[in-house]
N, C-alpha and C positions, 0 to 999 in steps of 0.2 A: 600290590602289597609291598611294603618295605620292611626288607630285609637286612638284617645285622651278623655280621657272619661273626661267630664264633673266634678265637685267636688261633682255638686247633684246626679249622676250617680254612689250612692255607695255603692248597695244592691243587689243581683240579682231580686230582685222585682222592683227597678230602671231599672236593662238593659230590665227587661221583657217588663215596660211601655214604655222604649223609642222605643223598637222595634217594637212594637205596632204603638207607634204614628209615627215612621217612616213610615211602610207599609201605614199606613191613609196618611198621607203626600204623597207618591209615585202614588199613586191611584189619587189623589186630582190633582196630577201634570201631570199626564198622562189623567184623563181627559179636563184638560184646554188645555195643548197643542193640544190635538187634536179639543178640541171646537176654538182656535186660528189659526188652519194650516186651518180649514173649514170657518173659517168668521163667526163661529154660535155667536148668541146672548146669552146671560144669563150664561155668564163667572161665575163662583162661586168663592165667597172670598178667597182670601189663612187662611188653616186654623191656628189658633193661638199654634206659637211652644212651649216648654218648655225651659229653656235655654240649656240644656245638648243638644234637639236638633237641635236648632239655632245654637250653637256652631258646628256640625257638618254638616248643611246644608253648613255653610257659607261657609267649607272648599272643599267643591266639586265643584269641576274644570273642565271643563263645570260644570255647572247643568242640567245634562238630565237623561233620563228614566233609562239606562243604567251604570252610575255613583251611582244614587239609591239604585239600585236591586243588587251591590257589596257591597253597606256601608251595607243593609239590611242583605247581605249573611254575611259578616265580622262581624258584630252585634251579627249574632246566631252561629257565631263559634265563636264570644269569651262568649257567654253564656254556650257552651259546655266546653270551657277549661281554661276561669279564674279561678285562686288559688281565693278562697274561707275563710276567716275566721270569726269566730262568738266571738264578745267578749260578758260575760255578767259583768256587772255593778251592784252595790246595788240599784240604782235608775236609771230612763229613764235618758239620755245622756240628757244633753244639747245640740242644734243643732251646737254652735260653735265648743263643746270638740268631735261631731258628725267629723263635718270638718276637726278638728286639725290631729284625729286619721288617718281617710284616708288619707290626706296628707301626714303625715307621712310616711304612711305604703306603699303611691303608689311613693312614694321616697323614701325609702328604700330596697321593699322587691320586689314590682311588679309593673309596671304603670295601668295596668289591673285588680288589686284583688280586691274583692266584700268583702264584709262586711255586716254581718248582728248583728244589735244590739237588746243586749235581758238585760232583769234585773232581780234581784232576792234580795230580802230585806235580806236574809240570810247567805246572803255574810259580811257585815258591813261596807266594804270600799273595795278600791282596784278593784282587777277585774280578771277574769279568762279566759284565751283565747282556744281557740280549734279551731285544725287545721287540719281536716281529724277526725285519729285516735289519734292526740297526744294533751294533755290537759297539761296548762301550767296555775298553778295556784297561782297566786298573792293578794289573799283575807286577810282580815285583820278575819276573822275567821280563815283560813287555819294557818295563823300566831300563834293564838291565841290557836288553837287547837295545835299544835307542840312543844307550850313551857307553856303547861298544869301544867309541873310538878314545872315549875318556878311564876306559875300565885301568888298561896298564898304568897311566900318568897314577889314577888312584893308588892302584897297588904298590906303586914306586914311592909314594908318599904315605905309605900307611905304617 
């Protein structure tokens, strides 16, 4: 089954919650249909989705028990093999520049890659990304620390 994930879908702690609230949904649906195929009374509400997972309800074609139980399976197989990156930041992300990144990244690099955002005030700007085992650093300290030996001539000049 091919899967589209969502924009708010962009953490593994994202796919974790939608997984979740998928299974509550499947269950929810599997109990009404069969309160429906019986005539029973006391139907229970549908429960209120997220959008990441209205976006994927809406794409399942029937809607049955069975259609479900494959998004649910495809869901935690790609929680086992989505590429994975962590950037950190000098400050919490903005939710837009949250967006910009992932987009980009699942337009560029993977349409499936998680992301998790972390901060550290010791960075100064910039940002550092890690990818597995490889770290790729773009800090305006790293900057700052590498051209040490030019910092005074700067300041003498400024």
């Amino acid at each position: 089954m091919k899967i589209k994930l969502d924009g708010s879908v962009s953490s593994p702690q994202n796919l974790k919650a939608l997984i979740l609230e998928m299974r509550d949904y499947a269950r929810w649906f599997s109990q009404n249909d069969v309160k429906k195929r019986l005539h029973a009374k006391g139907a229970s509400d549908k429960p209120q989705l997220s959008v990441g997972a209205e976006s994927l309800v809406s794409e399942i074609k029937p809607l049955d028990r069975k259609n479900l139980d494959e998004l649910i399976s495809a869901l935690e197989d790609l929680e086992d093999s989505a590429p994975r990156l962590t950037i950190t930041l000098a400050a919490p992300p903005a939710s837009g520049l949250k967006k910009m990144l992932v987009s980009w990244l699942r337009e560029e690099i993977s349409p499936h890659i998680l992301v998790t955002f972390d901060f550290s005030s010791t960075l100064l700007g910039g940002m550092v990304v890690r990818c597995g085992s490889r770290i790729f650093d773009w800090s305006l300290r790293k900057q700052i620390l590498d051209e040490r030996g030019r910092f005074p001539e700067v300041l003498r000049n400024a």
